[in-house]
BAKOLFI-467508 format. One line per field, with one value per atom (N, C-alpha, C): residue number from 1; x, z, y negated. Coordinates in nm, 3 decimals. Each point is the difference from the previous one (the first is absolute). Layout:
<romis>
nr = NUM,...
x = X,...
z = Z,...
y = Y,...
</romis>
This chain:
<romis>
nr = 1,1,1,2,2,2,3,3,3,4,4,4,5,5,5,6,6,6,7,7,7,8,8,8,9,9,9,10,10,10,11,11,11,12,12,12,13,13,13,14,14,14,15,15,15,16,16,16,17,17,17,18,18,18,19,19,19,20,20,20,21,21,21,22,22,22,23,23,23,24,24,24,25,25,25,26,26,26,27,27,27,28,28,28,29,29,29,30,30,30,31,31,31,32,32,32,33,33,33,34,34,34,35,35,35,36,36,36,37,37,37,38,38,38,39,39,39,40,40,40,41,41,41,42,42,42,43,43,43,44,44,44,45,45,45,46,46,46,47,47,47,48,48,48,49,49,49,50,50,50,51,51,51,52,52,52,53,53,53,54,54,54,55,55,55,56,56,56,57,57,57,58,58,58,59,59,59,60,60,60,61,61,61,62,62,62,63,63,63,64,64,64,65,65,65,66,66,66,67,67,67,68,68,68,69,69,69,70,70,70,71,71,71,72,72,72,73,73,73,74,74,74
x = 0.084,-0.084,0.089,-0.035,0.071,-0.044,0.040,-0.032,-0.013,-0.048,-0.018,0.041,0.126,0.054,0.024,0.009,0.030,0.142,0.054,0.184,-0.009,0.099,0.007,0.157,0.017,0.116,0.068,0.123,0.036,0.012,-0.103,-0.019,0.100,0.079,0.105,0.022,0.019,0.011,-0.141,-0.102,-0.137,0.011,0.044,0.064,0.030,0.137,0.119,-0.091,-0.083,-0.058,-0.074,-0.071,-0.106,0.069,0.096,0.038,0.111,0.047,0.036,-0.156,-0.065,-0.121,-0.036,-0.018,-0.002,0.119,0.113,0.127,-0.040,0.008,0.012,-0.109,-0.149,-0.130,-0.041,-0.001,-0.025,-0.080,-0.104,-0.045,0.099,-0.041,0.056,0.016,-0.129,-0.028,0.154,-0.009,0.068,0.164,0.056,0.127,-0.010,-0.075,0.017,0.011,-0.088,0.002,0.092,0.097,0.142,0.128,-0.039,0.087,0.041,-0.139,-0.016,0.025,-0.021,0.058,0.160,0.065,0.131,0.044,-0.018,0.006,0.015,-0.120,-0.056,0.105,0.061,0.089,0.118,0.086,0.066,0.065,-0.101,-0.002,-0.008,-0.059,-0.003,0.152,0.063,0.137,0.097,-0.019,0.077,-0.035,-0.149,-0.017,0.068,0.022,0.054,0.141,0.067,0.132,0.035,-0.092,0.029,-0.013,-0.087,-0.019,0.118,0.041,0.164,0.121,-0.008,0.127,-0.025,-0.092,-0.042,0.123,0.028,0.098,0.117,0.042,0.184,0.028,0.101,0.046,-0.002,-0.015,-0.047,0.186,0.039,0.057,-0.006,0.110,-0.011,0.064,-0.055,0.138,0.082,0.032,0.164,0.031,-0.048,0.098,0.037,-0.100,-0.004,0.131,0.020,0.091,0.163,-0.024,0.126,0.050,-0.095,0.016,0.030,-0.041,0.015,0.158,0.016,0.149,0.108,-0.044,0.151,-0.019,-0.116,0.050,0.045,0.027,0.069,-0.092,-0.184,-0.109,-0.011,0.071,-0.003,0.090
z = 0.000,0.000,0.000,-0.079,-0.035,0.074,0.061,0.064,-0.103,-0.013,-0.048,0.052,-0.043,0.048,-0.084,0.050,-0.083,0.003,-0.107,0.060,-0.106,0.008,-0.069,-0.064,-0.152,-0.058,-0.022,-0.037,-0.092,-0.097,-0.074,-0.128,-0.132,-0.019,-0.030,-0.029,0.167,0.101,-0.095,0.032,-0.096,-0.117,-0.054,-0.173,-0.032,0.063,-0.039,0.039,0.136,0.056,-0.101,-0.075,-0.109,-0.121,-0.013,-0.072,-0.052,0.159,0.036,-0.020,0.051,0.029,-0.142,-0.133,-0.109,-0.047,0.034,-0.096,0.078,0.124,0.079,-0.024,-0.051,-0.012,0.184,0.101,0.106,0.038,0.068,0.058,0.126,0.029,0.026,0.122,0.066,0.159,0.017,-0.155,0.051,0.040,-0.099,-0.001,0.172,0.040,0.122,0.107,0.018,0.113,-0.045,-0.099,-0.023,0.083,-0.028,0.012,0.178,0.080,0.167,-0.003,-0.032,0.031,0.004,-0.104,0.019,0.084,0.037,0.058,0.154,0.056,0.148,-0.050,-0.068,0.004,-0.019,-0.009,0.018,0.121,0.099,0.118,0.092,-0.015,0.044,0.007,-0.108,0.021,0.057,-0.029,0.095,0.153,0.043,0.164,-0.013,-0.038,0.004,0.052,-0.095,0.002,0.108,0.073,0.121,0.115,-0.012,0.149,0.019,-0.169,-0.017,0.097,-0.028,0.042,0.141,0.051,0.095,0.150,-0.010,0.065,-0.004,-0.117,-0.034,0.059,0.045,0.074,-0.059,0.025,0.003,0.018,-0.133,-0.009,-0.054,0.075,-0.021,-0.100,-0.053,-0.132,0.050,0.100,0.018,0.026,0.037,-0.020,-0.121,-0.073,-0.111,-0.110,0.008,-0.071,0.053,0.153,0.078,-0.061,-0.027,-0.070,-0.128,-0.050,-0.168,-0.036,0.114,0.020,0.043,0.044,0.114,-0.134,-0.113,-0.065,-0.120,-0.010,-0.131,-0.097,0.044,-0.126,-0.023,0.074,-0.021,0.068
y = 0.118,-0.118,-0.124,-0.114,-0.063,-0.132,-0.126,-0.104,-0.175,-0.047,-0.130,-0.103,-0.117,-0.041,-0.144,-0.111,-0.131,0.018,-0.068,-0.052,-0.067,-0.124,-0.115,-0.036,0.000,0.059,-0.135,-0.007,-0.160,0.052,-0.123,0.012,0.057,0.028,0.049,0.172,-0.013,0.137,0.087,-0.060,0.053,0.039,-0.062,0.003,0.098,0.001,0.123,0.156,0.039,0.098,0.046,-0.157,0.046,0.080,-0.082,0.141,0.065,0.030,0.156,0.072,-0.051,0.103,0.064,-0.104,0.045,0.061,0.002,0.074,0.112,0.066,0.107,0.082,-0.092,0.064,0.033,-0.046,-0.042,-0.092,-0.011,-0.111,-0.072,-0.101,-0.135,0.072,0.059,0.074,0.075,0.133,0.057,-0.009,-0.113,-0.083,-0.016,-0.079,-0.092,0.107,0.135,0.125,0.087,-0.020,0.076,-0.116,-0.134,-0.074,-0.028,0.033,-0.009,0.152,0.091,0.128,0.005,-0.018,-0.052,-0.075,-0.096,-0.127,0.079,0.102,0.017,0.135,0.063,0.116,-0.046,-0.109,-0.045,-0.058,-0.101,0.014,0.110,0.099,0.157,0.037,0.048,-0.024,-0.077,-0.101,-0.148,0.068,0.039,-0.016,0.164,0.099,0.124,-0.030,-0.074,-0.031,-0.074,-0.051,-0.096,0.077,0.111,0.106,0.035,0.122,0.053,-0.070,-0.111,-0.030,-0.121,0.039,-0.122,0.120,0.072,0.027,-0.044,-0.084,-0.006,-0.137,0.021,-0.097,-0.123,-0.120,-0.171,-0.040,-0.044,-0.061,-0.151,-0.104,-0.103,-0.083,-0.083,-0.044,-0.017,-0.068,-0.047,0.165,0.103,0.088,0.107,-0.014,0.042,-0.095,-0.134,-0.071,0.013,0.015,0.058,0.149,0.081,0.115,0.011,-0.110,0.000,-0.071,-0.116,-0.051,0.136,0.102,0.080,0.050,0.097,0.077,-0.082,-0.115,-0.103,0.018,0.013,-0.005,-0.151,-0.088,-0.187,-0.065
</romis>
């Protein structure tokens, strides 16, 4: 089941969707619920990748540049 929804494009932005929608043979709908699917699975990953490593140790720049100075990376 599908939901009904306003959203308000720049004029432009409208344009180009219109037609993708005709080169792809897609409606406009379906462009836009591929484009937030991506969009919300993208962030999915980003917050994955942030649990992963929310254990590793918090380093600070100045010591990270102190580190990058001893091994002669600058």
């Amino acid at each position: 089941m599908q939901k009904r929804t306003t959203i308000y494009l720049d004029p432009d932005l409208h344009r180009a969707l219109r037609l993708k929608a005709i080169e792809t043979e897609k409606s406009v709908s379906e462009l836009i619920n591929e484009a937030v699917k991506q969009s919300l699975s993208e962030d999915e990953e980003d917050l994955r990748s942030f649990e992963e490593r929310a254990a590793e140790p918090t380093l600070s720049y100045d010591a990270v540049l102190k580190d990058l100075k001893k091994h002669g990376k600058i």
